[in-house]
C-alpha positions as CSV (number, residue, x, y, z in Angstrom):
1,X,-21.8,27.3,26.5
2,X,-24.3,26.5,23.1
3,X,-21.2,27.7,21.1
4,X,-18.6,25.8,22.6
5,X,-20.5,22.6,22.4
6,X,-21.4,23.4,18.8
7,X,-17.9,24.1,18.3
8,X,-16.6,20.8,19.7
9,X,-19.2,19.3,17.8
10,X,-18.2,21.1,14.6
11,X,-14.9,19.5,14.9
12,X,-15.9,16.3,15.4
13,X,-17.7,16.5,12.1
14,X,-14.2,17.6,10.5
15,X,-12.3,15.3,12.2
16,X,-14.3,12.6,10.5
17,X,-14.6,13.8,7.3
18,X,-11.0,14.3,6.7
19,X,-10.5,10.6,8.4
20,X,-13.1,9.5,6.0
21,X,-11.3,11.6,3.2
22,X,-7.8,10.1,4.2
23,X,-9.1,6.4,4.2
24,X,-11.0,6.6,1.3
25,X,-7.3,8.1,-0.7
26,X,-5.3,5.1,1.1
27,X,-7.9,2.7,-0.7
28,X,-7.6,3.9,-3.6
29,X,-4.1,4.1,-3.7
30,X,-4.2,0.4,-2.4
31,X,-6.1,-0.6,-5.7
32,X,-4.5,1.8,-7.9
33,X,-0.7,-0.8,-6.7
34,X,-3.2,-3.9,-6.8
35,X,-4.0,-2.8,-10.9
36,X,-0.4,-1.8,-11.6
37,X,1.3,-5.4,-10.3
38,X,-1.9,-7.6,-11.9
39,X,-0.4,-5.8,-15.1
40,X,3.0,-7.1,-14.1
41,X,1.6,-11.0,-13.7
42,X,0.6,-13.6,-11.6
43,X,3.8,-14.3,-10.7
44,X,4.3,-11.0,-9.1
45,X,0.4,-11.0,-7.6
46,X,1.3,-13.9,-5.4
47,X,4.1,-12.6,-3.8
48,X,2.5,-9.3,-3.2
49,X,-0.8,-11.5,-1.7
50,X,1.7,-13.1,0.8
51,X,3.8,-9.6,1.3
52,X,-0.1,-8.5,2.4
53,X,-0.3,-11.4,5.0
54,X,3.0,-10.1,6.5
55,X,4.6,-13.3,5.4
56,X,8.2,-12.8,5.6
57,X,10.4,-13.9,2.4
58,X,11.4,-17.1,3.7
59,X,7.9,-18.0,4.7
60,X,6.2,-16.7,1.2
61,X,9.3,-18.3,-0.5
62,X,8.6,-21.8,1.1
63,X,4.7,-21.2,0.2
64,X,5.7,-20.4,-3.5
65,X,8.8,-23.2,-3.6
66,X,10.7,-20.5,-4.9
67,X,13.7,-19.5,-3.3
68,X,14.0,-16.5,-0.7
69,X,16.5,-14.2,-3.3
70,X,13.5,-14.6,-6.0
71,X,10.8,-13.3,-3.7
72,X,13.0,-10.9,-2.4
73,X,13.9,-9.6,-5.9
74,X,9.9,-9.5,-7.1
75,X,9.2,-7.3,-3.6
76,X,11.8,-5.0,-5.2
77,X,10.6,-5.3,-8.9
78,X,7.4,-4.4,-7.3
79,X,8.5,-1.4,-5.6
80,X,10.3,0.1,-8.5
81,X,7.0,-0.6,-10.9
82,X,4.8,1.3,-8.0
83,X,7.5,3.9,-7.9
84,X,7.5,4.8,-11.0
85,X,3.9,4.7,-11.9
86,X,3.5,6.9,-9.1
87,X,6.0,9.5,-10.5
88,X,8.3,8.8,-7.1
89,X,11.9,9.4,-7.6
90,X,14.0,6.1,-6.7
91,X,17.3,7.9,-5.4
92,X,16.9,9.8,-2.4
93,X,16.8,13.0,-1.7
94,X,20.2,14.2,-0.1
């Protein structure tokens, strides 16, 4: 009965640490796209800001007084930058 208990125990303890290992990864990827758009400009920080909010491109575009086509084209100047700094290929795999 000891074991089993120290087993369930035991994986508890692994259970968090690879949580802990997965979230602390995320957040650093998270900065590491944060560092890569700064690079790109202030222009492209504050849509990525509003993209964080879950504002949609209408909404960031009307925060912004851009148009919707010009924050819809810096989300996807932004996701080729991270792409590629990341080594990610941009076609698909077929």
């Amino acid at each position: 009965r000891n074991t089993a208990t120290a087993d369930a125990a035991l994986l508890t303890v692994e259970e968090q640490m690879q949580s802990y290992i997965r979230n602390h990864y995320q957040q650093e990827r998270i900065n590491e796209v944060w560092e890569i758009v700064e690079e790109m400009g202030s222009i492209y920080v504050d849509v990525l800001e509003l993209w964080e909010l879950e504002l949609s491109e209408a909404e960031s575009a009307a925060v912004l007084k851009i148009r919707p086509n010009t924050v819809k084209s810096r989300r996807n100047k932004i996701r080729k930058v991270v792409r590629e700094r990341f080594g990610v290929s941009l076609t698909p795999k077929k």
